[in-house]
C-alpha positions, 0 to 999 in steps of 0.5 A: 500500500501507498501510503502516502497518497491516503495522507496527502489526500488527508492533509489537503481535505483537513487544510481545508476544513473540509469533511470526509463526507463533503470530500466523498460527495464533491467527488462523487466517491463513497465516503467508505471508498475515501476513508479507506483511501486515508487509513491505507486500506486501498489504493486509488486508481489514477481515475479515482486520485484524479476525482479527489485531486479536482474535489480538493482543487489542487494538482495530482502531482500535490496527492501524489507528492511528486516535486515538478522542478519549475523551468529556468526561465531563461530557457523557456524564453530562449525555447520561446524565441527559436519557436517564434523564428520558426526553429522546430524541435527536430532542428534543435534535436539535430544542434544537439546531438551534433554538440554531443558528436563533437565534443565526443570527437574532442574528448577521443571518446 
């Protein structure tokens, strides 16, 4: 058992003040279902994690206590820009994978 989702999904509905019954009835789940969930009884499936994750308002990724590394902004504009020019994907897999042959070639790896 997965413990952890039972004690986001806990941590989320308490924080909110928000009642094991409101919770079940908001998701449209049992309250029986939910609660087992929280004791660790049961594991949700993705379906049912994502019911209560919209039921809480907040991301699957929070219930499931995944970190999403936020991008470094300078290369989401630099991204942005080559996609304005007109640079697809495949040009830039191409720029880099010759990067990497050449410093390959370099190194005599």
């Amino acid at each position: 058992m997965n413990k952890k989702i039972g004690i986001q999904i806990k941590k989320y509905r308490l924080q909110n003040y928000i009642s094991l019954s409101k919770l079940a009835a908001i998701a449209g789940i049992s309250k029986s279902y939910l609660s087992s969930i929280e004791n660790h009884e049961t594991n949700p499936s993705a379906h049912m994690i994502q019911k209560i994750a919209k039921a809480l308002e907040v991301p699957v990724e929070n219930l499931l206590n995944i970190q999403v590394e936020s991008l470094d902004p300078e290369w989401v504009e630099l991204v942005s820009q080559a996609k304005e020019m007109g640079i697809h994907q495949e040009d830039i897999r191409e720029f880099l994978a010759y990067e990497a042959w050449k410093r390959s070639e370099k190194e005599g790896v």
